[in-house]
ROKEBA-75426 format. One record per residue (C-alpha): residue number from 0; x negated, y, z negated. Coordinates in nm, 3 decimals, always signed. Layout:
N
+-----+---------+---------+---------+
:   n :       u :       v :       w :
+-----+---------+---------+---------+
: NUM :       X :       Y :       Z :
...
+-----+---------+---------+---------+
***
This chain:
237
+-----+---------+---------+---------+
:   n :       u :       v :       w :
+-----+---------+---------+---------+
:   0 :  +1.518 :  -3.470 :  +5.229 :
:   1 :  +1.479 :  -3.653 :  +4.854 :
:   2 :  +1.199 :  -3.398 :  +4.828 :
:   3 :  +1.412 :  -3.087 :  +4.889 :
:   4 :  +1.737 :  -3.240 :  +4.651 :
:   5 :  +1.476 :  -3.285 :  +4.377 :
:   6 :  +1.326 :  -2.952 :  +4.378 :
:   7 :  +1.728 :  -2.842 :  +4.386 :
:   8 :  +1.788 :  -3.045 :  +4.073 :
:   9 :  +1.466 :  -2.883 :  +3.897 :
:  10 :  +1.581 :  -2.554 :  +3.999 :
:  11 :  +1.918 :  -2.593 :  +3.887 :
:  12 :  +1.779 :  -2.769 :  +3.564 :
:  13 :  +1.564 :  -2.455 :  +3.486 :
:  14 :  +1.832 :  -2.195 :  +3.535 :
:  15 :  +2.054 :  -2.405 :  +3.284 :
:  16 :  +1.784 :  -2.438 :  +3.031 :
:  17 :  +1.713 :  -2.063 :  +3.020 :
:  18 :  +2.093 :  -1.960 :  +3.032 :
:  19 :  +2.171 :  -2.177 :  +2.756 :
:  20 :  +2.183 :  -2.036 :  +2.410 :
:  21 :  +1.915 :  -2.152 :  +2.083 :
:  22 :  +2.130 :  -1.996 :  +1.783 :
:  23 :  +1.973 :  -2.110 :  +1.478 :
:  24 :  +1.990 :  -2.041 :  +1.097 :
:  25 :  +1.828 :  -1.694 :  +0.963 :
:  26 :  +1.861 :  -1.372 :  +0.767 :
:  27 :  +1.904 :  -1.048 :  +0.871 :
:  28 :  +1.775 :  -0.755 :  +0.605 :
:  29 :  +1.991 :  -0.441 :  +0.688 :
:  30 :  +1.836 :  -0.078 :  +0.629 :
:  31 :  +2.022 :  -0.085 :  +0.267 :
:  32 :  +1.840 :  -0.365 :  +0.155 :
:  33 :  +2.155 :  -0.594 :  +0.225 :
:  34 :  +2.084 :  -0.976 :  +0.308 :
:  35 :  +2.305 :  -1.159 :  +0.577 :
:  36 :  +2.259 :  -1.495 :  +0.670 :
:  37 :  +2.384 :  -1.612 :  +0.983 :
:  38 :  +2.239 :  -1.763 :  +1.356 :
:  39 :  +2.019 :  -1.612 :  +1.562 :
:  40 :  +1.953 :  -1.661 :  +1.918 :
:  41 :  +1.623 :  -1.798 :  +1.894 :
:  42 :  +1.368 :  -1.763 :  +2.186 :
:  43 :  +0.987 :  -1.872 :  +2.059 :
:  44 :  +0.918 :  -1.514 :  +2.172 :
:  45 :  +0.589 :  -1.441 :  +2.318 :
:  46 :  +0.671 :  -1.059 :  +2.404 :
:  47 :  +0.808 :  -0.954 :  +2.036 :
:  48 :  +1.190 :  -0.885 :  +2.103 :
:  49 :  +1.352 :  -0.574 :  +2.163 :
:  50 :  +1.711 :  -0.651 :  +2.003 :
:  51 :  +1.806 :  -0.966 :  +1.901 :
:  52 :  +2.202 :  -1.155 :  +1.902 :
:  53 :  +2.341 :  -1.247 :  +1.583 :
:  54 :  +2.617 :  -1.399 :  +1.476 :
:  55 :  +2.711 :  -1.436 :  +1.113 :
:  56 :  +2.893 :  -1.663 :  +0.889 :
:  57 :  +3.202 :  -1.481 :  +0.999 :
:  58 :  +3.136 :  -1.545 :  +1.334 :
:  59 :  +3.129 :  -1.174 :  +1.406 :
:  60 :  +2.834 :  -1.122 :  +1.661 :
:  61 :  +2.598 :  -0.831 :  +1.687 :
:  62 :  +2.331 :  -0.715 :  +1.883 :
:  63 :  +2.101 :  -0.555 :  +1.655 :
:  64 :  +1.749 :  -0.379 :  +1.700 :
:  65 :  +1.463 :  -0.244 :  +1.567 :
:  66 :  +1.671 :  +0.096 :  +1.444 :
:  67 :  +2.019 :  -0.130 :  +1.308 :
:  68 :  +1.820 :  -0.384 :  +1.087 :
:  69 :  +1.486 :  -0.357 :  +0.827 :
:  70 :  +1.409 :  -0.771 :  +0.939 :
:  71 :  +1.504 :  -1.072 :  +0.982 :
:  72 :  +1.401 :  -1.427 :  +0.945 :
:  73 :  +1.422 :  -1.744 :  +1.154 :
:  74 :  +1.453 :  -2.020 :  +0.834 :
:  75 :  +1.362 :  -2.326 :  +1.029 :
:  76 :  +1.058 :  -2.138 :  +1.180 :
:  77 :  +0.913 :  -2.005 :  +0.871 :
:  78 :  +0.907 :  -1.684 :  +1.138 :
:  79 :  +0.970 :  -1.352 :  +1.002 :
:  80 :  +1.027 :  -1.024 :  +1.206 :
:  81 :  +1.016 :  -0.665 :  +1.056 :
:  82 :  +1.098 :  -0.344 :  +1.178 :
:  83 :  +0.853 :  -0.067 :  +1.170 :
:  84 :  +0.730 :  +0.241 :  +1.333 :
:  85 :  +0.381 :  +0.202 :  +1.528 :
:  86 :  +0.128 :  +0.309 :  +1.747 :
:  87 :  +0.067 :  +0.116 :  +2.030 :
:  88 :  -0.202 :  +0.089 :  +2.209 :
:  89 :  -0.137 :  +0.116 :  +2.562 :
:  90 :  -0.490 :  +0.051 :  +2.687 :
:  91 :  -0.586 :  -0.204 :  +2.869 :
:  92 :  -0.765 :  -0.558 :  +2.716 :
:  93 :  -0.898 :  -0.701 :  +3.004 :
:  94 :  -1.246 :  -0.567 :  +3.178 :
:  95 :  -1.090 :  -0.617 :  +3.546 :
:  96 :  -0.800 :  -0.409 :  +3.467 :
:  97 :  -0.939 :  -0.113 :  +3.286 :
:  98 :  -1.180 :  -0.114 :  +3.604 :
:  99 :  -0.990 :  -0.171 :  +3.846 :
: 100 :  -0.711 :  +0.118 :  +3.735 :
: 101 :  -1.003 :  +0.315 :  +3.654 :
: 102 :  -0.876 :  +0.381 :  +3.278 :
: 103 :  -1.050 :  +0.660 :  +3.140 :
: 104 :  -0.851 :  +0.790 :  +2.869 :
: 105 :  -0.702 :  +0.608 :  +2.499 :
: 106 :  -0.330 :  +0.574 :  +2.565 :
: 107 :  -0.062 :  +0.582 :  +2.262 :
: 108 :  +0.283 :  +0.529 :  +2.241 :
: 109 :  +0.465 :  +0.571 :  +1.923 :
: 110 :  +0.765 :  +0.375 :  +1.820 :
: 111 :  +1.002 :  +0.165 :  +1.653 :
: 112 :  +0.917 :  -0.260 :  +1.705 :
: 113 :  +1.022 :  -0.560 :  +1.542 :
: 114 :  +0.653 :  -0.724 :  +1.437 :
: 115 :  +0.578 :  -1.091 :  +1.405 :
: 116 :  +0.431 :  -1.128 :  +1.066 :
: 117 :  +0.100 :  -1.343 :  +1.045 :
: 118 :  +0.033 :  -1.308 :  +0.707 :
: 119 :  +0.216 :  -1.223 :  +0.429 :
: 120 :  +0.077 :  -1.126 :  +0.123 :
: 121 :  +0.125 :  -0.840 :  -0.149 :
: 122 :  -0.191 :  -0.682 :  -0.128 :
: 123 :  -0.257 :  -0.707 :  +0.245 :
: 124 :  -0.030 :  -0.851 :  +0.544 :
: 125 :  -0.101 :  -0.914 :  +0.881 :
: 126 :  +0.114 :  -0.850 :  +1.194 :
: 127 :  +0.112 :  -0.875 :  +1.594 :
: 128 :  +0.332 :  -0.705 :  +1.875 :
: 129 :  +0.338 :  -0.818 :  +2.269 :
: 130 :  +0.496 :  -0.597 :  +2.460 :
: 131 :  +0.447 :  -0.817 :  +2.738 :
: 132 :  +0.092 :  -0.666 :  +2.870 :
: 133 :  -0.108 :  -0.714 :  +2.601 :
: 134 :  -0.145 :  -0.790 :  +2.225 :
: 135 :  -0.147 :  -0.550 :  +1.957 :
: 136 :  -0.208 :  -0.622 :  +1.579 :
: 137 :  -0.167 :  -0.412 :  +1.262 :
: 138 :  -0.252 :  -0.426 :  +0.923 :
: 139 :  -0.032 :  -0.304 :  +0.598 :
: 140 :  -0.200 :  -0.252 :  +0.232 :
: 141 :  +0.018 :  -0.298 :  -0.062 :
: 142 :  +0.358 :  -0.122 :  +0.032 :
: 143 :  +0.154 :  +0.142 :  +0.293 :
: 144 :  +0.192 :  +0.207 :  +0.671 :
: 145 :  +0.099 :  -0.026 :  +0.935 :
: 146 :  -0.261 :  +0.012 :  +1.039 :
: 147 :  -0.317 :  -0.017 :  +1.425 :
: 148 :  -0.611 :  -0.265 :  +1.516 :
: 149 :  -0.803 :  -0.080 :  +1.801 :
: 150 :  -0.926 :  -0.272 :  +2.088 :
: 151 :  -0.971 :  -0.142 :  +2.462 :
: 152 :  -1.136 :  -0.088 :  +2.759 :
: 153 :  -1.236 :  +0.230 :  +2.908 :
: 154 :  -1.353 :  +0.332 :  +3.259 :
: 155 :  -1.660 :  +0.538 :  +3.219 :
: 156 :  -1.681 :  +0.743 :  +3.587 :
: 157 :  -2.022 :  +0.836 :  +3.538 :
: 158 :  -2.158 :  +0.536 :  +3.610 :
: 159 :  -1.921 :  +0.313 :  +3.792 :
: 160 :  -1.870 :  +0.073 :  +3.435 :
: 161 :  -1.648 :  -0.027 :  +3.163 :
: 162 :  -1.711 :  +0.051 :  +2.794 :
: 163 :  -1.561 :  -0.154 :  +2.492 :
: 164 :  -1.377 :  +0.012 :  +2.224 :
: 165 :  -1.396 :  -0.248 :  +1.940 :
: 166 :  -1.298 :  -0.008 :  +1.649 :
: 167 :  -1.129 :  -0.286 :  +1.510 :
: 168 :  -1.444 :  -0.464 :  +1.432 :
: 169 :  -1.502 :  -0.173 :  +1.196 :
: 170 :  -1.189 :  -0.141 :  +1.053 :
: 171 :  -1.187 :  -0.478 :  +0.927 :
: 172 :  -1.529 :  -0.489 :  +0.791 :
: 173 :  -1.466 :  -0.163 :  +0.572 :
: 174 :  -1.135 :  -0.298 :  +0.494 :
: 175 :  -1.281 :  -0.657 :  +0.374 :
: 176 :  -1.616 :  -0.467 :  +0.223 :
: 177 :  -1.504 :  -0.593 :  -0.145 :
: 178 :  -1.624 :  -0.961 :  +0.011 :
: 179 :  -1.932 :  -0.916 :  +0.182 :
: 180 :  -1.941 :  -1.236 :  +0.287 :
: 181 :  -1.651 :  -1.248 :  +0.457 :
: 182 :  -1.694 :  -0.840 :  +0.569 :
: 183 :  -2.045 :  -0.941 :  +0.749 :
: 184 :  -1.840 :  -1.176 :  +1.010 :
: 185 :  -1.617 :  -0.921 :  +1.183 :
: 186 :  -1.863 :  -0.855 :  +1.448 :
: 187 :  -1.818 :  -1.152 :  +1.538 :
: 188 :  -1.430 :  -1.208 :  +1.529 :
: 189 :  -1.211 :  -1.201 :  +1.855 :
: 190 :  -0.947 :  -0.989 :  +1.912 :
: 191 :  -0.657 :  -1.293 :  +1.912 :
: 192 :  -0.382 :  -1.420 :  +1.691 :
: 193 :  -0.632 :  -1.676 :  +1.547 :
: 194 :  -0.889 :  -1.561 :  +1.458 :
: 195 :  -0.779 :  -1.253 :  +1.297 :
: 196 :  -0.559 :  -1.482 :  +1.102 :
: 197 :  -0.836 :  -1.711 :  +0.999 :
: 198 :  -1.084 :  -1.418 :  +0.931 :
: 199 :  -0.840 :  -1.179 :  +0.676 :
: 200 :  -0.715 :  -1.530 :  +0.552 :
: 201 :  -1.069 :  -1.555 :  +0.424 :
: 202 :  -1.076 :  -1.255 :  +0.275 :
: 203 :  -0.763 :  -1.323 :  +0.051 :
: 204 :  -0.859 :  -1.618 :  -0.069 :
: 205 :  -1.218 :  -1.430 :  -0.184 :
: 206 :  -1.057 :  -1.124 :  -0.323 :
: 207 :  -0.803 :  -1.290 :  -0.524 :
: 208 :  -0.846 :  -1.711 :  -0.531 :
: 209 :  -0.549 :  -1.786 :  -0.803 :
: 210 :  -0.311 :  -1.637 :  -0.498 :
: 211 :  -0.209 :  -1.830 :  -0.171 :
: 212 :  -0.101 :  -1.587 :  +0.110 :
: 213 :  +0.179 :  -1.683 :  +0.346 :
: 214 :  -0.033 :  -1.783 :  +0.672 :
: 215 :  +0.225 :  -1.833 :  +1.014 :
: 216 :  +0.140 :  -2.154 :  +1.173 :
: 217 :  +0.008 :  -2.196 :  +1.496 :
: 218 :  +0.255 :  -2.209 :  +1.740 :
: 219 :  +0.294 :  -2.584 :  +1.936 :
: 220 :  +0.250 :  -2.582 :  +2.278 :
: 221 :  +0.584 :  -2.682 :  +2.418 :
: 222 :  +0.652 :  -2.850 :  +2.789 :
: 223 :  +0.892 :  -2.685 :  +2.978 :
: 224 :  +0.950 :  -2.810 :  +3.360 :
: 225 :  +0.873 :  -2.578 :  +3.671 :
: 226 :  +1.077 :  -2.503 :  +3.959 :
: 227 :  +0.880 :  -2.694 :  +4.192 :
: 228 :  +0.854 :  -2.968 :  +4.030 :
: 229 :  +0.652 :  -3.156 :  +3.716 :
: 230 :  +0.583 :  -3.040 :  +3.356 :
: 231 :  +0.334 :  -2.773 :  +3.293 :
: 232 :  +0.190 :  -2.623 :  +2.955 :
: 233 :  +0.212 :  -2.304 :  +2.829 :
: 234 :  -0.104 :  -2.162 :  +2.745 :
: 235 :  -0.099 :  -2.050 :  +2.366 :
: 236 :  -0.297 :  -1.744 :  +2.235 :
+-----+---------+---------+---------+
***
C-alpha cells in the first residue's frame, strides 16, 4: 500500500513539474530588426521548438514562431535561437533503422525552423535542429545561407546492406582546407553536437587566432524524477 501512494505522489509530482511554467529573461528580434526584451517560457529544448510563449515587459503575451520573429535569445542561458529556412534531412541516422525500413532513397523537407546556434562567429557559425528523430546541423559563411551537413543511411536492395552517406565529412574538409591541419581530421569527426563544435572551433582559432568565436556550452545533465519512482539521468548528446 506505501508502495502504490508513493508511486501516486511521484506521478502527481511529475505532472506538476511539467505543467508548471520556466519564464525567464530574453530577447526577441522581430522580422524588422526590432529588439524586445521580455520572458520566455524556457524548456532546455532537446527537439528545437516550434513556437515559443512570450511575454513582454508589458505583460502582453504572444505565441510567436519561426515565420512572426527573426530570433530570440534566452540571457541567462547564453542560448540563442534563429529563424531560417532549411533543408532537412529526413533520412535516417541509425544503421537498424535505415535497414530495418528498408530506406533507399535521400529524403528532404524544406522549411522554416528556429536553429540552436553552436557557434557564433562572423566568418563562419555553426547550428543544430532536432526535430525529435534525429539531429541535423548546418553551417552559414559570412552573411550566406545555411549549409545542410549531410549524414545518412541508405538501404542498398541489391545486396541485403546499408551504405553510409557521410558527405559531411567532405564538406567540412573543403570548407576548413585553408588549415590543413585541422581539414585532415574530418574523417575522423562524428556526426554529434560535440565534436562538430570542437572540430570547426579549431578551425577558427587557426584561420583567424586574434578572434574568439562564441562556442555554446555543453549542456549539464539535469535529474529529473520518473514516474515509477527514483532519479534518472538524461543522456546528453
Amino acid at each position: 500500500m506505501r508502495l502504490i501512494t508513493l508511486n501516486l505522489c511521484l506521478l502527481f509530482f511529475s505532472f506538476t513539474a511539467f505543467s508548471q511554467k520556466n519564464f525567464t529573461a530574453a530577447i526577441i528580434v522581430k522580422n524588422n530588426g526590432d529588439t524586445v526584451a521580455g520572458k520566455i517560457d524556457y524548456r532546455n529544448w532537446k527537439k528545437n521548438p516550434d513556437n515559443i510563449n512570450f511575454i513582454d515587459n508589458s505583460s502582453r503575451a504572444e505565441v510567436l514562431d519561426p515565420l512572426s520573429i527573426s530570433s530570440f535569445y534566452i540571457i541567462n542561458e547564453n542560448e540563442r535561437y534563429v529563424s531560417y529556412d532549411v533543408s532537412i534531412d529526413k533520412g535516417s541516422d541509425e544503421y537498424s533503422k535505415a535497414f530495418s525500413k528498408r530506406m533507399t532513397a535521400d529524403t528532404f523537407l524544406v522549411k522554416k525552423v528556429f536553429l540552436l546556434q553552436l557557434i557564433k562567429d562572423p566568418s563562419l557559425s555553426l547550428f543544430q535542429y532536432n526535430d525529435g528523430v534525429r539531429n541535423n546541423f548546418y553551417y552559414i559563411q559570412q552573411e550566406g545561407n545555411p549549409v545542410g551537413l549531410i549524414y545518412h543511411f541508405l538501404f542498398v536492395e541489391d545486396g541485403e546492406q546499408v551504405r553510409t552517406i557521410d558527405s559531411y565529412q567532405q564538406q567540412l574538409e573543403i570548407l576548413f582546407s585553408s588549415c590543413p591541419n585541422v581539414a585532415k581530421k574530418t574523417g575522423h569527426t562524428s556526426y554529434t553536437t560535440e565534436a562538430l563544435k570542437r572540430i570547426t572551433g579549431e578551425y577558427l582559432a587557426c584561420s583567424n587566432p586574434s578572434h574568439i568565436a562564441e562556442i555554446k556550452k555543453k549542456d549539464p545533465v539535469p535529474i529529473k524524477f520518473g514516474v515509477v519512482g527514483g532519479a534518472v539521468d538524461r543522456v546528453g548528446d
